[in-house]
Legacy VTK file of the C-alpha trace (Angstrom):
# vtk DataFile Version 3.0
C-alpha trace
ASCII
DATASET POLYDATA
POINTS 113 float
32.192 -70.693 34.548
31.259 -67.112 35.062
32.809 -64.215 33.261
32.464 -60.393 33.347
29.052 -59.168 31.778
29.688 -59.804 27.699
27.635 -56.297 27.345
30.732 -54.140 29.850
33.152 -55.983 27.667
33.098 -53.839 24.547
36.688 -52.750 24.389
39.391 -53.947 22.000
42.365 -55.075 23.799
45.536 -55.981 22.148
48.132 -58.304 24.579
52.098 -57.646 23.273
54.841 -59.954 24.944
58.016 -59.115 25.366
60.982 -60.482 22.694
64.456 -60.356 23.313
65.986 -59.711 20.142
70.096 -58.952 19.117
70.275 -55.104 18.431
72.692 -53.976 15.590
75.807 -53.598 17.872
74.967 -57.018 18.983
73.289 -55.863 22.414
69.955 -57.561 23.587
67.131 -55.187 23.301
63.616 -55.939 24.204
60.356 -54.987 21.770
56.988 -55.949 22.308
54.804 -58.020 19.337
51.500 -59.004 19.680
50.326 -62.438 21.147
46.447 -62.265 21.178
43.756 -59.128 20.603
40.775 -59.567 23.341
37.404 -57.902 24.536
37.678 -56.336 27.678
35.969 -54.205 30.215
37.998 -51.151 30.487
37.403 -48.241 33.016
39.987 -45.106 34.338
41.445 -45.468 37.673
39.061 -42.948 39.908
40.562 -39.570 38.973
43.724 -40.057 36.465
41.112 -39.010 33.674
40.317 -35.315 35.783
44.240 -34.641 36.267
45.008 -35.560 32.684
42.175 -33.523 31.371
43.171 -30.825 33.996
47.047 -31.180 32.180
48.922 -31.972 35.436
51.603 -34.516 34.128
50.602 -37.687 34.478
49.922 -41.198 33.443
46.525 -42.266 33.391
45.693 -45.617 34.513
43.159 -48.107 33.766
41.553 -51.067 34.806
41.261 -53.562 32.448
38.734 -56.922 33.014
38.637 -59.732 30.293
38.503 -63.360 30.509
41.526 -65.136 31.763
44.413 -66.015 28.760
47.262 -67.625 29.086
49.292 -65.515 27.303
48.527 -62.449 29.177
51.493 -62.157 32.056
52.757 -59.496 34.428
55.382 -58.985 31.878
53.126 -57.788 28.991
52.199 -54.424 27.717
48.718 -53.869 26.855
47.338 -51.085 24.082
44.494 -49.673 24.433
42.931 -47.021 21.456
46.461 -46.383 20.536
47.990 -46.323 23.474
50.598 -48.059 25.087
50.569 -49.683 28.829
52.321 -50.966 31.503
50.519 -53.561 33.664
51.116 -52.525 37.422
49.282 -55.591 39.162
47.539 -58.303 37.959
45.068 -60.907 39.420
43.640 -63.957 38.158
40.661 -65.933 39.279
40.443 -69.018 36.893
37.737 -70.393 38.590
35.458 -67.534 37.473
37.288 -66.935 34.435
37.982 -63.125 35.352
41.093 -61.426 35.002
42.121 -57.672 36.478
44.421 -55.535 35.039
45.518 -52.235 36.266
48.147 -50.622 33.883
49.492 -47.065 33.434
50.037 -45.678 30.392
53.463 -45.120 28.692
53.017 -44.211 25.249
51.215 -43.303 22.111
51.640 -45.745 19.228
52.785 -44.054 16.602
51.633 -46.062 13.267
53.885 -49.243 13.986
51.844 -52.767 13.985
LINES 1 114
113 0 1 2 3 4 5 6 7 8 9 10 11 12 13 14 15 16 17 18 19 20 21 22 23 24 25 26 27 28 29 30 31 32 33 34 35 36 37 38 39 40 41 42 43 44 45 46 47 48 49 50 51 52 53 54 55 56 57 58 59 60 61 62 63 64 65 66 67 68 69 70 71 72 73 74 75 76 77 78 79 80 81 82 83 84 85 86 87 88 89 90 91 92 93 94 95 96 97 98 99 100 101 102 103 104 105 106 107 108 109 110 111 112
């Protein structure tokens, strides 16, 4: 099976799935825990990283490559150096054993794990 060079892949990526959990006034809420931690070849979407740096507001997006995992779905936020992202499309090739990610960015983490 090929892969994504192991040398581009020098990014820690952590995968979070979605739990529905019972809230205190007995509503369903939805918060994120973490399913698996991966290496991954992560690069900015062509220009988000000039209009952030430039302050414009808004969310920089990324492309993330790692080997396929099962527990990575559509439904999944990803973080990234602290932050916190949505993935926007996803595609799988299992065959090659590549997965693309491109997410947008939602939030910092603030010291929760």
């Amino acid at each position: 099976k090929m892969s994504y060079p192991r040398g581009q892949m020098d990014k820690r990526v952590r995968i979070l799935a979605p739990v529905r959990r019972e809230s205190d006034y007995g509503q369903a809420e939805v918060q994120y825990e973490e399913v698996a931690c991966v290496w991954a070849w992560v690069t900015w979407v062509r220009g988000a990283r000039a209009m952030h740096h430039g302050q414009m507001d808004v969310y920089q997006s990324v492309m993330v490559r790692c080997d396929v995992n099962e527990k990575l779905t559509r439904f999944c936020r990803l973080e990234i150096d602290g932050r916190r992202y949505v993935i926007d499309s996803m595609h799988e090739d299992k065959g090659r054993n590549e997965c693309q990610v491109t997410a947008f960015e939602t939030e910092a983490v603030s010291g929760e794990r």
